[in-house]
C-alpha positions as CSV (number, residue, x, y, z in Angstrom):
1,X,0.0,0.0,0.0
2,X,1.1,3.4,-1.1
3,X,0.8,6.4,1.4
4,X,-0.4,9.2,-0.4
5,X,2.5,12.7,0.2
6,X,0.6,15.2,2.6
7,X,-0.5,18.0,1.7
8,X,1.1,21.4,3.1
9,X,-2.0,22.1,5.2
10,X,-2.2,18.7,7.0
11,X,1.9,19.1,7.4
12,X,0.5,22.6,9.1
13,X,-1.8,21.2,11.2
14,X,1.0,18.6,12.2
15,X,3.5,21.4,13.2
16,X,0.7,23.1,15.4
17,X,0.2,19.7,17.1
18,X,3.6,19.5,18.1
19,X,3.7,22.8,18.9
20,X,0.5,22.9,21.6
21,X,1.8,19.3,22.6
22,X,5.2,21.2,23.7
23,X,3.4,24.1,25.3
24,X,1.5,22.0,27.5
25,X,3.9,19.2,28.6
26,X,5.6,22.6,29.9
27,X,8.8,21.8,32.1
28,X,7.5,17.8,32.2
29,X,9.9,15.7,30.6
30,X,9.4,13.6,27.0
31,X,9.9,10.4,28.6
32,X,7.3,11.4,31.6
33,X,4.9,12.1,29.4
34,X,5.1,9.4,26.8
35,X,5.5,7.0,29.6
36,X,2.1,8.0,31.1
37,X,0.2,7.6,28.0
38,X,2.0,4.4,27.1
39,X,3.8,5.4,23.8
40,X,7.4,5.4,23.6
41,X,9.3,8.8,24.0
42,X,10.8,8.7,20.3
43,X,7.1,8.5,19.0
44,X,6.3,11.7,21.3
45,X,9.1,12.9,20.1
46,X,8.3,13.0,16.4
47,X,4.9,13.9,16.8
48,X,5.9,17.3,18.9
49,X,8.9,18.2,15.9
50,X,5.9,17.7,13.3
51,X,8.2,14.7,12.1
52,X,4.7,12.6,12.7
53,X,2.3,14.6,11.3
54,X,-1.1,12.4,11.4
55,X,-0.6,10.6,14.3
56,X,-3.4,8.2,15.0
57,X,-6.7,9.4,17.2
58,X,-5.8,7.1,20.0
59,X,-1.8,8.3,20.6
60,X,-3.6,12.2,20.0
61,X,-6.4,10.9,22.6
62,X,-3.9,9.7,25.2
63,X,-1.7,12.6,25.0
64,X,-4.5,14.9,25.7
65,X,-5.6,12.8,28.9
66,X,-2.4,13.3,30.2
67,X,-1.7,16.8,29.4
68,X,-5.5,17.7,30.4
69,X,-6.1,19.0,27.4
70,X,-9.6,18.2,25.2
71,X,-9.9,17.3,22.0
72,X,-12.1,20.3,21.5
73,X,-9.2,22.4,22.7
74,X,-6.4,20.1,19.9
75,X,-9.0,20.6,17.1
76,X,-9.3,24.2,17.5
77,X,-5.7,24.9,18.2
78,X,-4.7,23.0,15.2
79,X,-7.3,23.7,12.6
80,X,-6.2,25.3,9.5
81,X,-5.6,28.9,9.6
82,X,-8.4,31.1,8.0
83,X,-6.5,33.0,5.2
């Protein structure tokens, strides 16, 4: 199976994840955090440097349990930026 090449607004919305992921983790280290929500701190790690892009609903889901954040909050933080 072929993975079709993202397009420059869902590598956008990618960056933003990583970037609210960073902001809330705060001082809490990579490995804390990935621990807790049972990933691995390398996959954490590409998802926050927008290396990961489309993580799957579940990783997003977990992360936001631990970090308190909603999904309401991820989908309006990361939503493509009206132009």
């Amino acid at each position: 199976m072929v993975r079709t090449p993202l397009t420059p607004e869902e590598r956008e919305r990618g960056e933003r994840l990583g970037l609210l992921l960073r902001e809330a983790r705060g001082d809490r280290s990579m490995v804390e955090i990935a621990a807790a929500a049972g990933l691995s701190a390398e996959t954490l790690r590409k998802i926050e440097t927008g290396r990961a892009p489309t993580p799957a609903f579940f990783t997003v889901a977990a992360l936001a349990r631990v970090l308190d954040l909603s999904m309401d909050e991820i989908v309006t933080r990361c939503a493509p930026v009206p132009v």
